[in-house]
N, C-alpha and C positions, 0 to 999 in steps of 0.2 A: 608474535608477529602474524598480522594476517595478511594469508595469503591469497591470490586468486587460481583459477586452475593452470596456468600458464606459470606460475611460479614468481610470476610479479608480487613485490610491495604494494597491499592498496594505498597503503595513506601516497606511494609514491606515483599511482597511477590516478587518484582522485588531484594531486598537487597538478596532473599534468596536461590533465586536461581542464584543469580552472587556468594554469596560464595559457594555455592553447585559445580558451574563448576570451581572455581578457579580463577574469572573473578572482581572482585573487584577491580574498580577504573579505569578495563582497556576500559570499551564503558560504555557509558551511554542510557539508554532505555526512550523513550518517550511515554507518555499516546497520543491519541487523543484530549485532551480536552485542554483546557484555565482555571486559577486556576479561573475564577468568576463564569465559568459554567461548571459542571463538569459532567450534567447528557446527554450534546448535545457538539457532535465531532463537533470540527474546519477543520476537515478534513476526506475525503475518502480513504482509504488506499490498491493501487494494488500492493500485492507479489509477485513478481518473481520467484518463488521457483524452482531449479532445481531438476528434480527426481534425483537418482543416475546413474551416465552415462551420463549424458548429457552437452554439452559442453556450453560454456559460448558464442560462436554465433550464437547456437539458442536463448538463453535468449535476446539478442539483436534483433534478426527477429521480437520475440513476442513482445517485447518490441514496436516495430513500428507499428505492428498490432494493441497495446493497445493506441499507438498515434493517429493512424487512426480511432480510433472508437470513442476516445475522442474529436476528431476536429470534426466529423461528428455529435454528437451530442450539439455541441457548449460548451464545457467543457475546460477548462485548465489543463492539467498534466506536474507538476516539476514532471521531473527523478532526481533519485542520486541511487549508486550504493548503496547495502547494506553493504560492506566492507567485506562478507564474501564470497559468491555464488550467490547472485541472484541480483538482480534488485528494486527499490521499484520506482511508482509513485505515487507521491502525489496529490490529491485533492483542493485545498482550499475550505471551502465552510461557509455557513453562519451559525449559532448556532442555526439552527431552528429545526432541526429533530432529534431524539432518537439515542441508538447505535442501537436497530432492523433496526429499518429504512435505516439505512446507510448502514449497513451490508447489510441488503435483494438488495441494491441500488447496494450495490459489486459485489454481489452474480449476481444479471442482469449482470454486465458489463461481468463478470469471462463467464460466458456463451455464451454472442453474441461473448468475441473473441474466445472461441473455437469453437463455429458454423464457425468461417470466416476460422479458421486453424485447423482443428481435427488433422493433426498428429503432429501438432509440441506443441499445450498446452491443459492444460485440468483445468476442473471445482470441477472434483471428488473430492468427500470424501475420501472416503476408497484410504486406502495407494494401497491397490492391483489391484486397477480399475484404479492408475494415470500411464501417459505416459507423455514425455516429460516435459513442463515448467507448474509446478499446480499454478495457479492463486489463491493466496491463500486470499480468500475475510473475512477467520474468523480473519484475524488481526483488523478488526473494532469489534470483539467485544469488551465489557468496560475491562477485564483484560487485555488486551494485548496489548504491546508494542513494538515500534522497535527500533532501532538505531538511535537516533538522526543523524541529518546532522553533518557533523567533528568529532564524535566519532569516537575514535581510539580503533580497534578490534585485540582481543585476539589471533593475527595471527602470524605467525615466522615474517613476512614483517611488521608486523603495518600497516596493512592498513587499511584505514580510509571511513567513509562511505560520498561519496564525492557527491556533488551536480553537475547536470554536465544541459548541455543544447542539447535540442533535436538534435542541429546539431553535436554533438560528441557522440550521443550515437552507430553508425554504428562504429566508430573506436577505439571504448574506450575499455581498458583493466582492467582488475582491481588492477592487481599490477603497474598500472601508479599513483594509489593513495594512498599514502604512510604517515606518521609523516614526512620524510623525502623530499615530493614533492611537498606535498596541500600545505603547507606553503608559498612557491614559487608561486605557482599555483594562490593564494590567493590573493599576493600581485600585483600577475601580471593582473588578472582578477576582483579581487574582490571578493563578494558573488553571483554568475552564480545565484542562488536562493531565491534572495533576495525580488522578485517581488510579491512571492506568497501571501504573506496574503493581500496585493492588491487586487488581482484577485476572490476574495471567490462570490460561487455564490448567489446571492441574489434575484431572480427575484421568480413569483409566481409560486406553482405548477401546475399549468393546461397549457401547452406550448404545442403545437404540437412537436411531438418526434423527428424530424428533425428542432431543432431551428438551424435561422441564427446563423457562426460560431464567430460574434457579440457580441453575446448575451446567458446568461448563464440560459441554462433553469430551470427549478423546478427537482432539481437531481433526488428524488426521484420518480416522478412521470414517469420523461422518460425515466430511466434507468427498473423502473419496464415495463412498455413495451414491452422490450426484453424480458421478460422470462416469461416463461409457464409450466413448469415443477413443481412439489413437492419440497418447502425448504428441506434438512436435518438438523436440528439443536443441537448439542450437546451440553449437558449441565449436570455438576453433573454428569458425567457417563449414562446419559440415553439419549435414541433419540428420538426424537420429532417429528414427520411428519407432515410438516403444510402446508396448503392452498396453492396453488403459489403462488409466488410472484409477 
């Protein structure tokens, strides 16, 4: 069973807040994990979050930004849209490190791209300090979950959170992904995303921070790297100010 840090059931705390919005049965939310291991993510998770205001081709600007940062450090990112507002890319990676680790691993990436773009994304916390697209790196912690791939969201359209590939991410809309299109989509392409748990990185941590785009380096290790700043970490209502990462 997974747990969260409070000792709650997820599946009974994801059950509680789909009926709390009225959302039952209509998207399905996914853990991080794999059920044989359930203390170490199969995967790294970048949110696309748009602030309010913001349109849906900045979220695609950044979204290339977050590709270029991932090819540059020899990383693989699946995009799919999240079927609401934003964007998610996914990670694959091997069952070897913690949700700290992975998260603090986010939390690097969430920051070198807004070093490369300060006005179009940001890393912030605090709602009031965000601008533009918040790279929202707390979704690798262990409660929290997103829209699986082909869930179909609580939207007047049904749109669906759709796997796509890097070369449609500049033209892609998000009412082009429907219950009414992916299907189509589906049969005509396939699964665009089916590559990834292929691709999981496996190699040792100690890589030099610019590994060949070949070769998938030790995530943890070169994505801490980038960053130099204080974690903020919430937790239980309280903040935590820890070491950088």
């Amino acid at each position: 069973m997974l747990q969260v840090p409070n000792g709650d059931d997820v599946r009974e705390v994801d059950a509680q807040a789909r009926d709390r919005d009225g959302e039952r049965g209509a998207d399905a939310g996914k853990n991080g994990v794999r059920a044989e291991e359930l203390d170490h993510p199969d995967e790294l998770r970048i949110d696309l979050d748009p602030v309010p205001g913001v349109e849906w081709p900045q979220i695609r600007d950044v979204a290339h930004v977050v590709h270029e940062t991932l090819d540059g450090l020899g990383l693989t990112g699946w995009p799919k849209t999240s079927g609401s507002r934003g964007l998610h890319v996914i990670v694959r990676i091997e069952q070897r490190w913690d949700f700290g680790q992975v998260r603090r691993a986010a939390l690097a990436l969430a920051r070198e791209v807004e070093r490369r773009v300060p006005t179009l994304a940001t890393s912030k916390w605090w709602k009031e300090e965000r601008h533009g697209v918040f790279l929202d790196y707390n979704q690798n912690a262990k409660d929290r979950t997103v829209a699986s791939v082909y869930s179909v969201r609580p939207k007047p359209t049904a749109t669906v959170s759709a796997p796509l590939t890097w070369d449609e991410v500049p033209a892609a809309e998000l009412d082009d992904f429907t219950l009414r299109t992916v299907p189509k989509r589906y049969a005509k392409l396939g699964d665009v995303g089916a590559g990834a748990a292929a691709r999981a990185c496996s190699t040792p941590d100690r890589m030099p921070a610019r590994a060949a785009a070949t070769r998938c380096p030790g995530i943890v290790s070169t994505l801490e790297s980038l960053a130099s700043t204080p974690t903020i970490m919430m937790t239980n209502r309280k903040t935590i100010m820890m070491a950088p990462v």
